[in-house]
N, C-alpha and C positions, 0 to 999 in steps of 0.2 A: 682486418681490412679485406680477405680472403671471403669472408662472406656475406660483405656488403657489396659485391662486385655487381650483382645483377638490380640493385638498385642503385650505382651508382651511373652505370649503362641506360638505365631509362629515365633516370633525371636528365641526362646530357642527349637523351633522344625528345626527349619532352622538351630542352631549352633548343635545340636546334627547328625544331616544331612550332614554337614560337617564333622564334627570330623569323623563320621564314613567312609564317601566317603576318608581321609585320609587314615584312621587305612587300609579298602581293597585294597589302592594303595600300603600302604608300607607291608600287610603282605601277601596276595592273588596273585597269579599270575593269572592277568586279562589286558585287554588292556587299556595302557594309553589311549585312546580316551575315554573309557567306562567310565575311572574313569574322565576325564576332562567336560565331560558330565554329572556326580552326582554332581559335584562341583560347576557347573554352574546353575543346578537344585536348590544346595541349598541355593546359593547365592540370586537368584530370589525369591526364598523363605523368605531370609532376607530383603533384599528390602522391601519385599510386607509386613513385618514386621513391618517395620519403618514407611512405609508409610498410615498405618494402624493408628499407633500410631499417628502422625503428624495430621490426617487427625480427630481424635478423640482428641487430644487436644485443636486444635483452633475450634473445630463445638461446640459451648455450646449451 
């Protein structure tokens, strides 16, 4: 668990990422492109989460 910590930190930075790229779509009058573009940002942000974690799981 000790060395999946720093992708377990950018999964929960990536989901906070989202949630908020949501909340300024539905409360913000901004352009759908701009927010589909945070969305995507965060997502790759999750990825690069998972793939952190995967990549520190099997390296022992």
């Amino acid at each position: 668990m000790k060395k999946n910590k720093k992708g377990i930190i950018t999964l929960i930075i990536g989901a906070i990422a989202l949630v908020c790229s949501l909340l300024v779509n539905r409360y913000l009058e901004i352009d759908d492109v701009f927010c589909v573009i945070l969305m995507i940002i965060s997502l790759v942000i999750e990825v690069y989460g998972l793939f952190q974690i995967i990549k520190d799981t099997y390296n022992n």
